[in-house]
PDB file of N, CA, C and O in Angstrom:
ATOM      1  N   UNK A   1      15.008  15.874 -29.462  1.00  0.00           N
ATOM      2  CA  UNK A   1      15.714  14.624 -29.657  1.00  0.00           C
ATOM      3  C   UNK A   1      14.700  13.484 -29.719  1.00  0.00           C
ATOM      4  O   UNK A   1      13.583  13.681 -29.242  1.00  0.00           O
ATOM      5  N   UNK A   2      15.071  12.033 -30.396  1.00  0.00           N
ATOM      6  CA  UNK A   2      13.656  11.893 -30.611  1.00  0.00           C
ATOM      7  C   UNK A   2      14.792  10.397 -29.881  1.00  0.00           C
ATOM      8  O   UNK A   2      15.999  10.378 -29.644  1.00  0.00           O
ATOM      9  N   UNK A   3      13.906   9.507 -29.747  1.00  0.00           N
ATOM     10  CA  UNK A   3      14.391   7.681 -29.400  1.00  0.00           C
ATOM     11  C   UNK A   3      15.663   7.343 -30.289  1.00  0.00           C
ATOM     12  O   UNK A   3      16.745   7.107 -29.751  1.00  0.00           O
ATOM     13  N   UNK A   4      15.538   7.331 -31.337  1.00  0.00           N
ATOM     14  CA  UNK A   4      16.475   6.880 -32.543  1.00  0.00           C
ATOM     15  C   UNK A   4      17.517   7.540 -32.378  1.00  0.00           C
ATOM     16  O   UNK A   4      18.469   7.052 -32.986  1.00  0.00           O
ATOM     17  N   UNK A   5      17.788   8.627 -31.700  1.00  0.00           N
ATOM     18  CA  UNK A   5      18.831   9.335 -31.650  1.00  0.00           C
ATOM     19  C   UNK A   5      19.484   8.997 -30.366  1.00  0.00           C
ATOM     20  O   UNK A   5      20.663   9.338 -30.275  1.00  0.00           O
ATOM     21  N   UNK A   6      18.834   8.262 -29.138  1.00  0.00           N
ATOM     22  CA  UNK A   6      19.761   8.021 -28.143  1.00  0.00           C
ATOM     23  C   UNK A   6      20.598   6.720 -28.249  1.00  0.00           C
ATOM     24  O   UNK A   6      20.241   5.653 -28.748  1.00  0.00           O
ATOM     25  N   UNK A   7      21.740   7.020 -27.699  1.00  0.00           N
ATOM     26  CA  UNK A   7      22.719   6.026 -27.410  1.00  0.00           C
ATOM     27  C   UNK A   7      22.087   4.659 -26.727  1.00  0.00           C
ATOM     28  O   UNK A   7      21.012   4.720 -26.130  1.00  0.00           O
ATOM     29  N   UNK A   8      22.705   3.619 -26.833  1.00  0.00           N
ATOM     30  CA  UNK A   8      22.264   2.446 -25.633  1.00  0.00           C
ATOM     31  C   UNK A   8      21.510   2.701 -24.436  1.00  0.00           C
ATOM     32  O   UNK A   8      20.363   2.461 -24.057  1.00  0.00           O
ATOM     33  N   UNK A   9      23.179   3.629 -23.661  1.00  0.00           N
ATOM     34  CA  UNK A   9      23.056   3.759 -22.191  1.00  0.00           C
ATOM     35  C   UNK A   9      22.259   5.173 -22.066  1.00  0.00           C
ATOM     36  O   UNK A   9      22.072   5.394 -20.869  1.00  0.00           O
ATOM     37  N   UNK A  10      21.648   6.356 -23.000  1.00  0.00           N
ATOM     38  CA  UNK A  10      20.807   6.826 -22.799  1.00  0.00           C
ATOM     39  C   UNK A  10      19.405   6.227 -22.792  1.00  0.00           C
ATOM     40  O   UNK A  10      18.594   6.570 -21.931  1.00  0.00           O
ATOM     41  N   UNK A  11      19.143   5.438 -23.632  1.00  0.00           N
ATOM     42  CA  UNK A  11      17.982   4.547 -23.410  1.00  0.00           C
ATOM     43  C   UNK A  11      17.854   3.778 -22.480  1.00  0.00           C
ATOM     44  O   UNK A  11      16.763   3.672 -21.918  1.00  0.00           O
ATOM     45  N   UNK A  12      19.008   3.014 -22.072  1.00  0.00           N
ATOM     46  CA  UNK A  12      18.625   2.216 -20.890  1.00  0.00           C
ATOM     47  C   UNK A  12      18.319   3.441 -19.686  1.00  0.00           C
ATOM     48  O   UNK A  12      17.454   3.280 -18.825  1.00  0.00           O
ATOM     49  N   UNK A  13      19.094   4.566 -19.770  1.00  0.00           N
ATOM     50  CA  UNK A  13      18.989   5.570 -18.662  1.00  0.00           C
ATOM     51  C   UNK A  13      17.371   6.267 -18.227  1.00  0.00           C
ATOM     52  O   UNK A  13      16.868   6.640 -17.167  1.00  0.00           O
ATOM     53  N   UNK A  14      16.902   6.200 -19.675  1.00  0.00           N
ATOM     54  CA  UNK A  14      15.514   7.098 -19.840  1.00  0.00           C
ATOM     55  C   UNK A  14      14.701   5.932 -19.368  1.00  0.00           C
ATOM     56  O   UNK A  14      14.095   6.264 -18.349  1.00  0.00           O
ATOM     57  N   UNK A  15      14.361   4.233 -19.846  1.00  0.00           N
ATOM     58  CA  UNK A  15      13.887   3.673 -19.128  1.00  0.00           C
ATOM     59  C   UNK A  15      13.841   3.498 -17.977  1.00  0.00           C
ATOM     60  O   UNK A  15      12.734   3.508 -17.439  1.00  0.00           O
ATOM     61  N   UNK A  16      15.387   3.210 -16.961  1.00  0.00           N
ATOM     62  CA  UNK A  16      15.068   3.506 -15.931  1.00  0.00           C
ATOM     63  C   UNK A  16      14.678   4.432 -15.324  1.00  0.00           C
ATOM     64  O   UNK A  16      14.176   4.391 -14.201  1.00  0.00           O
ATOM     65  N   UNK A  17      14.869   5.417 -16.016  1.00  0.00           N
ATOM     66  CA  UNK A  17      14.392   6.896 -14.889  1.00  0.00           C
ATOM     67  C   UNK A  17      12.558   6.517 -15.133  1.00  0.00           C
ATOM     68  O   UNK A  17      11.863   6.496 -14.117  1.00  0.00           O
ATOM     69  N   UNK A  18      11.871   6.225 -16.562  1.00  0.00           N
ATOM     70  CA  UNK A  18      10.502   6.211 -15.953  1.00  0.00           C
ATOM     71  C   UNK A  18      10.013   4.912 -15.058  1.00  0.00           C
ATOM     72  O   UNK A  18       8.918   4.845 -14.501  1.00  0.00           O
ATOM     73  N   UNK A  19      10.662   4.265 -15.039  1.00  0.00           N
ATOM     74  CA  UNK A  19      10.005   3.262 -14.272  1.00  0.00           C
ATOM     75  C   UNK A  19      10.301   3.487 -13.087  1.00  0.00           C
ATOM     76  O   UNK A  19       9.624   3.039 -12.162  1.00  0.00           O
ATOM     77  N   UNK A  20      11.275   4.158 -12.927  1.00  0.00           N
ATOM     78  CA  UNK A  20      11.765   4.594 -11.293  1.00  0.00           C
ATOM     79  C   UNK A  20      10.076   5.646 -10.415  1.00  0.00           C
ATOM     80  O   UNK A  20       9.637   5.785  -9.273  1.00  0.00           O
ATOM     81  N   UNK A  21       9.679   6.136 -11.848  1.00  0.00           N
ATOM     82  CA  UNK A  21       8.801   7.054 -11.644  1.00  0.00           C
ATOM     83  C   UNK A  21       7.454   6.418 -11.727  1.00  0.00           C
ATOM     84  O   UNK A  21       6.667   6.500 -10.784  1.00  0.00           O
ATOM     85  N   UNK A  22       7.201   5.860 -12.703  1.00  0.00           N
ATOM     86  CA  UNK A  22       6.356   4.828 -12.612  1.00  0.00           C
ATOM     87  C   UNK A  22       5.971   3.979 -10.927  1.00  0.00           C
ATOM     88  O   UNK A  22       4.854   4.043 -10.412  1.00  0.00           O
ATOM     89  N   UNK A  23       6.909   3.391 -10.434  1.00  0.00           N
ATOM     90  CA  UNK A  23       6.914   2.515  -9.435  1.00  0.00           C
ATOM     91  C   UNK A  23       6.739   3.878  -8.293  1.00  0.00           C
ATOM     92  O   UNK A  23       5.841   3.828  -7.452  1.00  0.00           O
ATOM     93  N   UNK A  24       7.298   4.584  -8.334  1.00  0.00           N
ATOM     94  CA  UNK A  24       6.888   5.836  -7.031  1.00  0.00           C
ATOM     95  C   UNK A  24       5.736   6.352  -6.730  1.00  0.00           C
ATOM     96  O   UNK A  24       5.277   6.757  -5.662  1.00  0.00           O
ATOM     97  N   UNK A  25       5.065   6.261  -8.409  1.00  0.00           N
ATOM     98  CA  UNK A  25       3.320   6.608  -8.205  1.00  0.00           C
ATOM     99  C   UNK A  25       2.592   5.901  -7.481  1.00  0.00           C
ATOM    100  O   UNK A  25       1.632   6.354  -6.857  1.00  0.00           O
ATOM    101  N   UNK A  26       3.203   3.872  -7.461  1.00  0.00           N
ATOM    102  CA  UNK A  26       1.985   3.313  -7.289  1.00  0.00           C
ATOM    103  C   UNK A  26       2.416   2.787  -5.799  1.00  0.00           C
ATOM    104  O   UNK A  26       1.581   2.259  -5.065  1.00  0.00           O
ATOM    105  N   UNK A  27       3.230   2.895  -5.564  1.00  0.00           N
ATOM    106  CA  UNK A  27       3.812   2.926  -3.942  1.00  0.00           C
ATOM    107  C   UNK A  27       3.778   4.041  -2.837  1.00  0.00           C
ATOM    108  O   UNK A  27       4.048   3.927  -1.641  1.00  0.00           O
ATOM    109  N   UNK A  28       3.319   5.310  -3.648  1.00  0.00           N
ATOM    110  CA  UNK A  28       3.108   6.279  -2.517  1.00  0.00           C
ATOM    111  C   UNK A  28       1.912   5.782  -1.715  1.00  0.00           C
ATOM    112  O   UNK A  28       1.050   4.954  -2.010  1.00  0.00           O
ATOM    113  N   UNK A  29       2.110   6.564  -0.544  1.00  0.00           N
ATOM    114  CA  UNK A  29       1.103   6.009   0.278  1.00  0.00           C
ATOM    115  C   UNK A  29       0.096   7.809   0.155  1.00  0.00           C
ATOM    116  O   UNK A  29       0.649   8.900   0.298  1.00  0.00           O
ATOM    117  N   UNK A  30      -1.416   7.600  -0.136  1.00  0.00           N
ATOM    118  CA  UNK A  30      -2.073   8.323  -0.350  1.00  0.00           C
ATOM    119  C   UNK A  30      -2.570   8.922   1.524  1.00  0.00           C
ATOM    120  O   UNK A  30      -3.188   9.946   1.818  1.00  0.00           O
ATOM    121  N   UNK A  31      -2.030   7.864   2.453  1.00  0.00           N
ATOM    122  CA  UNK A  31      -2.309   8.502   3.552  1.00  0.00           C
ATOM    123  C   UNK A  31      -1.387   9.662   4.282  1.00  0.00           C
ATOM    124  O   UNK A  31      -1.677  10.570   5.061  1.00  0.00           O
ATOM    125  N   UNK A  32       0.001   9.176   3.611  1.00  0.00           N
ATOM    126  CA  UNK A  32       0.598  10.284   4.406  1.00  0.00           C
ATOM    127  C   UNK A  32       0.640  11.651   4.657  1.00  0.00           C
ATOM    128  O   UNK A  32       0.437  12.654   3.972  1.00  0.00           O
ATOM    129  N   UNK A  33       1.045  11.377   6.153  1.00  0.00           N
ATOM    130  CA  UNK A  33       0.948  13.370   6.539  1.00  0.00           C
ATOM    131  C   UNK A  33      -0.989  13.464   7.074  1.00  0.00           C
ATOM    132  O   UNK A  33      -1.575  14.504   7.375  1.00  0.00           O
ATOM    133  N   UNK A  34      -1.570  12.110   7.044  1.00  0.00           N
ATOM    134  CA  UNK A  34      -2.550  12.416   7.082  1.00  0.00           C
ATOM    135  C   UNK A  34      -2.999  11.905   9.222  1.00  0.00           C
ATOM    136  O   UNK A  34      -2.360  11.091   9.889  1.00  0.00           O
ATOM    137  N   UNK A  35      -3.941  12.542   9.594  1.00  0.00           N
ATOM    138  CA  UNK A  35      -3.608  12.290  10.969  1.00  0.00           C
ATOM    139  C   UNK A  35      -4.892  11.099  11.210  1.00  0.00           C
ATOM    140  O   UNK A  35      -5.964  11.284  10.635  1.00  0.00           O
ATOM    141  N   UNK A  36      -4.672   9.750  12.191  1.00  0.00           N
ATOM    142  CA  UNK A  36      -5.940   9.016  12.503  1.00  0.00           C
ATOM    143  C   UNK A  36      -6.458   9.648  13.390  1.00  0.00           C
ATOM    144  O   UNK A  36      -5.944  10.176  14.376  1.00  0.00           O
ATOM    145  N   UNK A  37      -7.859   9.594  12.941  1.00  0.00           N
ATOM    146  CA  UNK A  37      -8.931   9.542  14.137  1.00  0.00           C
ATOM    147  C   UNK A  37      -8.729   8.876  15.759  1.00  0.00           C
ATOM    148  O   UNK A  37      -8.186   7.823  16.093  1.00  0.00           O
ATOM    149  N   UNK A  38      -9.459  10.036  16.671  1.00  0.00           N
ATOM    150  CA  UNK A  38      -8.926   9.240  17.654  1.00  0.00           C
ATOM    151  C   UNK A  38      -9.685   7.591  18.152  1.00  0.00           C
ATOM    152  O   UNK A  38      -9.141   6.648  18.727  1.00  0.00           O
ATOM    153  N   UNK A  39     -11.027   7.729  17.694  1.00  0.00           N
ATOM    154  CA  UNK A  39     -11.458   6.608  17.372  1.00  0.00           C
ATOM    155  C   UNK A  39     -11.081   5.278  16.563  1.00  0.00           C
ATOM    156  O   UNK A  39     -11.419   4.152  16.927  1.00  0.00           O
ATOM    157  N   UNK A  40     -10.508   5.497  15.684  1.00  0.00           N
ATOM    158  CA  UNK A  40      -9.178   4.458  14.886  1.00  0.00           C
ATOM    159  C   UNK A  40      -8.427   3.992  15.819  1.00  0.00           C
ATOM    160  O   UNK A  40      -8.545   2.779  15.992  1.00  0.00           O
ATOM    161  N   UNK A  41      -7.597   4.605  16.570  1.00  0.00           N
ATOM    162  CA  UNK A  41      -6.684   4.811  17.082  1.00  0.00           C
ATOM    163  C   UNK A  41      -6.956   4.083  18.647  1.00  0.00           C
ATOM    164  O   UNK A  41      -6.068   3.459  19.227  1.00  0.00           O
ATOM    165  N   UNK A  42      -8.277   4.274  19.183  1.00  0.00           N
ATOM    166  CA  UNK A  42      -8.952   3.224  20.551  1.00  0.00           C
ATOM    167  C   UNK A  42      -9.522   1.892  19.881  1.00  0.00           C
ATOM    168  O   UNK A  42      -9.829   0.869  20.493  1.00  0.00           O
ATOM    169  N   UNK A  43      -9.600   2.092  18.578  1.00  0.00           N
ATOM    170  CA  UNK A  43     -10.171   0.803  17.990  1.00  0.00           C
ATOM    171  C   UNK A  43      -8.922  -0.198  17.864  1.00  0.00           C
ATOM    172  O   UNK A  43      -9.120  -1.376  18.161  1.00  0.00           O
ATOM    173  N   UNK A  44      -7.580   0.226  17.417  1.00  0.00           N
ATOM    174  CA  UNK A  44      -6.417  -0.536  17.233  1.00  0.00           C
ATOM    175  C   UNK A  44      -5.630  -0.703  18.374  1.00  0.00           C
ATOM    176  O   UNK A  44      -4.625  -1.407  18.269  1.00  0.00           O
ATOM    177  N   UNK A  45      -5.955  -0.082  19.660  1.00  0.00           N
ATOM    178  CA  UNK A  45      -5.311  -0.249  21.033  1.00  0.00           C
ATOM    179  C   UNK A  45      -5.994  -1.538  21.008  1.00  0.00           C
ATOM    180  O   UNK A  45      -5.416  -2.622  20.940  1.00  0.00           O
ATOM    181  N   UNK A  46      -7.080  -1.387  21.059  1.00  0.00           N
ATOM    182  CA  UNK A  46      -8.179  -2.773  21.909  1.00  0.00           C
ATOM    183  C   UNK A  46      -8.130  -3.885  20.909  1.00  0.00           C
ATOM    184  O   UNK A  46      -8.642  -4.997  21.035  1.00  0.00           O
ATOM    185  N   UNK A  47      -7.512  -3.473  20.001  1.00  0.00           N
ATOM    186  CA  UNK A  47      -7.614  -4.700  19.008  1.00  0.00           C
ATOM    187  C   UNK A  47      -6.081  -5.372  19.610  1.00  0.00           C
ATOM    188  O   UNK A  47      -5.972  -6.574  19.850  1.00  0.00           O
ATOM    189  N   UNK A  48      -5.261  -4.657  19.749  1.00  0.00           N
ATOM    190  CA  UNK A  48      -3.648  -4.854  19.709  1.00  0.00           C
ATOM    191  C   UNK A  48      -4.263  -5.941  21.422  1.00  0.00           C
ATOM    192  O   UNK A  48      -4.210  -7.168  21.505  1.00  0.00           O
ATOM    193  N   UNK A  49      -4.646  -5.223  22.249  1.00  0.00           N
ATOM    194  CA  UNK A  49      -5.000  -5.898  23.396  1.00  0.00           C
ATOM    195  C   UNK A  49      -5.647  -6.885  23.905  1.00  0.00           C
ATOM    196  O   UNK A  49      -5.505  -7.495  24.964  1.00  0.00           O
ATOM    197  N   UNK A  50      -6.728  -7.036  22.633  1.00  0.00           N
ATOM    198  CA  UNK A  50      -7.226  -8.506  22.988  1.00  0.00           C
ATOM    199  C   UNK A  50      -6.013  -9.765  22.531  1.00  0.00           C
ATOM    200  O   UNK A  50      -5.813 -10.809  23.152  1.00  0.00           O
ATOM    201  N   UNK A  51      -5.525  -9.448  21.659  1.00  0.00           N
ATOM    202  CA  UNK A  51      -4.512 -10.011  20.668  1.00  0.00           C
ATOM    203  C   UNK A  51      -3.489 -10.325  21.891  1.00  0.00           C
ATOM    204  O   UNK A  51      -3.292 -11.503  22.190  1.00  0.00           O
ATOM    205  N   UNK A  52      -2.842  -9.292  22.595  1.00  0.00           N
ATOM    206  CA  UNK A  52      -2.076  -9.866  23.331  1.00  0.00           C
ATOM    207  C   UNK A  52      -2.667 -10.739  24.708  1.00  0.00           C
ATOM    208  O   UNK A  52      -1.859 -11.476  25.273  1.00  0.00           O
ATOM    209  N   UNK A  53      -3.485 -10.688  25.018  1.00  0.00           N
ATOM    210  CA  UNK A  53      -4.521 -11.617  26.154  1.00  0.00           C
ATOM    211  C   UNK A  53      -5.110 -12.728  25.418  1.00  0.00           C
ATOM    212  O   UNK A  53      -6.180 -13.217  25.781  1.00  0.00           O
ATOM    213  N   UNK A  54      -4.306 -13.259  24.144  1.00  0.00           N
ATOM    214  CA  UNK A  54      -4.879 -14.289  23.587  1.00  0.00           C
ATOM    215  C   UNK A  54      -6.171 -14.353  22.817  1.00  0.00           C
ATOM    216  O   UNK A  54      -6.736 -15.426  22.606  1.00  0.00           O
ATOM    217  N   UNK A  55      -6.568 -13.358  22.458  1.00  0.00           N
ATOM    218  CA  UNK A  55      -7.854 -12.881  21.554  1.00  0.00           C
ATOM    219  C   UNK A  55      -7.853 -13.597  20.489  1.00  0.00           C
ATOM    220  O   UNK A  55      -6.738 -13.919  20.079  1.00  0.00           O
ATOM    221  N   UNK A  56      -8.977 -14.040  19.760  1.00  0.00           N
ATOM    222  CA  UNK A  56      -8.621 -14.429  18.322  1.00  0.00           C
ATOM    223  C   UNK A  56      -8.739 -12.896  17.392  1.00  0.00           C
ATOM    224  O   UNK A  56      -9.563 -11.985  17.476  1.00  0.00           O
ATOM    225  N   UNK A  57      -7.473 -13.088  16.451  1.00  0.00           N
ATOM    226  CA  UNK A  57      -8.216 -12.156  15.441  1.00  0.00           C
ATOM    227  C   UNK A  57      -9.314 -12.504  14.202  1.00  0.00           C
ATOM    228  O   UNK A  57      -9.240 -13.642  13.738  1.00  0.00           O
ATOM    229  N   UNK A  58     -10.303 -11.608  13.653  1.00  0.00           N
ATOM    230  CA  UNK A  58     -10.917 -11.765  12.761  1.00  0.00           C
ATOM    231  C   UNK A  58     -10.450 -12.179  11.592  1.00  0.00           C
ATOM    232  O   UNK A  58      -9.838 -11.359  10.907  1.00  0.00           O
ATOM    233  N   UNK A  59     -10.675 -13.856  10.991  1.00  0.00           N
ATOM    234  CA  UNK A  59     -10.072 -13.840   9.454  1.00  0.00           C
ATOM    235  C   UNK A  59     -10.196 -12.955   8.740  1.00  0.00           C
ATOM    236  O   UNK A  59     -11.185 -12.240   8.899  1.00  0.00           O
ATOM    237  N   UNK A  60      -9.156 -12.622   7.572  1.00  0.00           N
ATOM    238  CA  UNK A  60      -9.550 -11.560   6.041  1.00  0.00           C
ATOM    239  C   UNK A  60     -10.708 -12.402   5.238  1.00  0.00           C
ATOM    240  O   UNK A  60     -11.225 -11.751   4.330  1.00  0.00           O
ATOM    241  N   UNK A  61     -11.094 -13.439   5.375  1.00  0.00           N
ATOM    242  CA  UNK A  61     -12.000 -14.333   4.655  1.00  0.00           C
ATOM    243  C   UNK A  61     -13.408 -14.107   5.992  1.00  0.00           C
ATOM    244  O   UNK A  61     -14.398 -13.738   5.362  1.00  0.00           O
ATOM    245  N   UNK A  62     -13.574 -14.157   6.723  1.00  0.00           N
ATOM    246  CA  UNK A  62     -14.705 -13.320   7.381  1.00  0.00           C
ATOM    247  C   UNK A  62     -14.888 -11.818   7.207  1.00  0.00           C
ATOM    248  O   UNK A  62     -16.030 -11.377   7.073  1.00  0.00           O
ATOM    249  N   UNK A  63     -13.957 -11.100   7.202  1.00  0.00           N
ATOM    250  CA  UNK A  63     -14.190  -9.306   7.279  1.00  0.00           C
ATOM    251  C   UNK A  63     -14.777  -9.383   5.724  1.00  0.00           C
ATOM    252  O   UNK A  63     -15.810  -8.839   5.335  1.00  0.00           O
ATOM    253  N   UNK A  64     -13.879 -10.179   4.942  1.00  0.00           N
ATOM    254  CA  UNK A  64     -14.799 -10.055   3.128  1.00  0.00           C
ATOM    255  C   UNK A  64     -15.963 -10.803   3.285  1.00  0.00           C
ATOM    256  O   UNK A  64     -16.828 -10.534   2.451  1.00  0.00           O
ATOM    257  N   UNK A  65     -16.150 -11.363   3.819  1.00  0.00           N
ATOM    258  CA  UNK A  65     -17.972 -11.845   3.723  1.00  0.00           C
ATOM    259  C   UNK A  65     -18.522 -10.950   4.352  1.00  0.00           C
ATOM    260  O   UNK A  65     -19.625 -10.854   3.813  1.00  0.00           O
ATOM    261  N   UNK A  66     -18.467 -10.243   5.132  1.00  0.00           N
ATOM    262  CA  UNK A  66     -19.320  -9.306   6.217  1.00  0.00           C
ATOM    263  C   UNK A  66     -19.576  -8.031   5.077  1.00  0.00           C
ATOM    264  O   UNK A  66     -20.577  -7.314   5.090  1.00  0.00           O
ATOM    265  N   UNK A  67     -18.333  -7.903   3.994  1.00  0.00           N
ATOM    266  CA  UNK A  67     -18.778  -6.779   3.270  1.00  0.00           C
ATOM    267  C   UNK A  67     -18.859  -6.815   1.688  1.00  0.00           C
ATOM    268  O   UNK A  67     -18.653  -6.051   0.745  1.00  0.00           O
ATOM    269  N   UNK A  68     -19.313  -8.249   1.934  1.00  0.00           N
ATOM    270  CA  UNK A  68     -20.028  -8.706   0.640  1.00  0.00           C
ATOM    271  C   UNK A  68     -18.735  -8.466  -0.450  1.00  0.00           C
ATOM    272  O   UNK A  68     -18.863  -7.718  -1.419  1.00  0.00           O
ATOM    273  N   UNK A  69     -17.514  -9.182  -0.167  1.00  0.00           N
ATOM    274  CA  UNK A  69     -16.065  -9.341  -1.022  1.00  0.00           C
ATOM    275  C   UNK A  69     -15.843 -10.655  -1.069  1.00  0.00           C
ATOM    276  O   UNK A  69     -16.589 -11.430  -0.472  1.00  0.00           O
ATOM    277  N   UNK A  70     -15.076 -10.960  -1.589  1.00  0.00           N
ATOM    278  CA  UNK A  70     -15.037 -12.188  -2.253  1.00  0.00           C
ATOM    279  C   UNK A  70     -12.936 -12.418  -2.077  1.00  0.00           C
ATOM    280  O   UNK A  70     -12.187 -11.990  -2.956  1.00  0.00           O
ATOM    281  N   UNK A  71     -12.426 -13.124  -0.836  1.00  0.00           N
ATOM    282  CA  UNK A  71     -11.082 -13.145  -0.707  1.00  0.00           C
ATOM    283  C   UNK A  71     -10.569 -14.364  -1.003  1.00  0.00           C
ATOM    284  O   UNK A  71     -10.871 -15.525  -0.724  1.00  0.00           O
ATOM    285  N   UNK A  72      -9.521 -13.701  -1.783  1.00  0.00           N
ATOM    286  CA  UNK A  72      -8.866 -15.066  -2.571  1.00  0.00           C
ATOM    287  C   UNK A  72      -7.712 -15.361  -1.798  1.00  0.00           C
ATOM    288  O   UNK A  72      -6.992 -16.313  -2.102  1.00  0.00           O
TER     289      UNK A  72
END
């Protein structure tokens, strides 16, 4: 069957189905199912903890200078 041959609402149907598919590719998360380090994992306690004892957190405009990025 080729394009020219579908109806309206098959075309509108086939578009949505790829973009449905489209948008699922770029939203999966490439981490899942995947396990953190337990080091990650004491790094984001102590981060969560200074934070609540009034810590400052690190700007995203400092962490990109430290690794030579450029944040807009």
């Amino acid at each position: 069957m080729q394009v020219k041959d579908l109806t309206t609402d098959e075309l509108k149907a086939l578009i949505r189905e790829t973009v449905t598919e489209i948008l699922e590719e770029f939203l999966e998360d490439p981490d899942e199912g995947k396990e953190i380090r337990p080091e990650v994992k004491q790094q984001l306690r102590e981060s969560r903890q200074r934070r609540a004892n009034g810590g400052r957190a690190i700007p995203a405009e400092e962490v990109a200078k430290r690794f030579g990025l450029t944040w807009q």
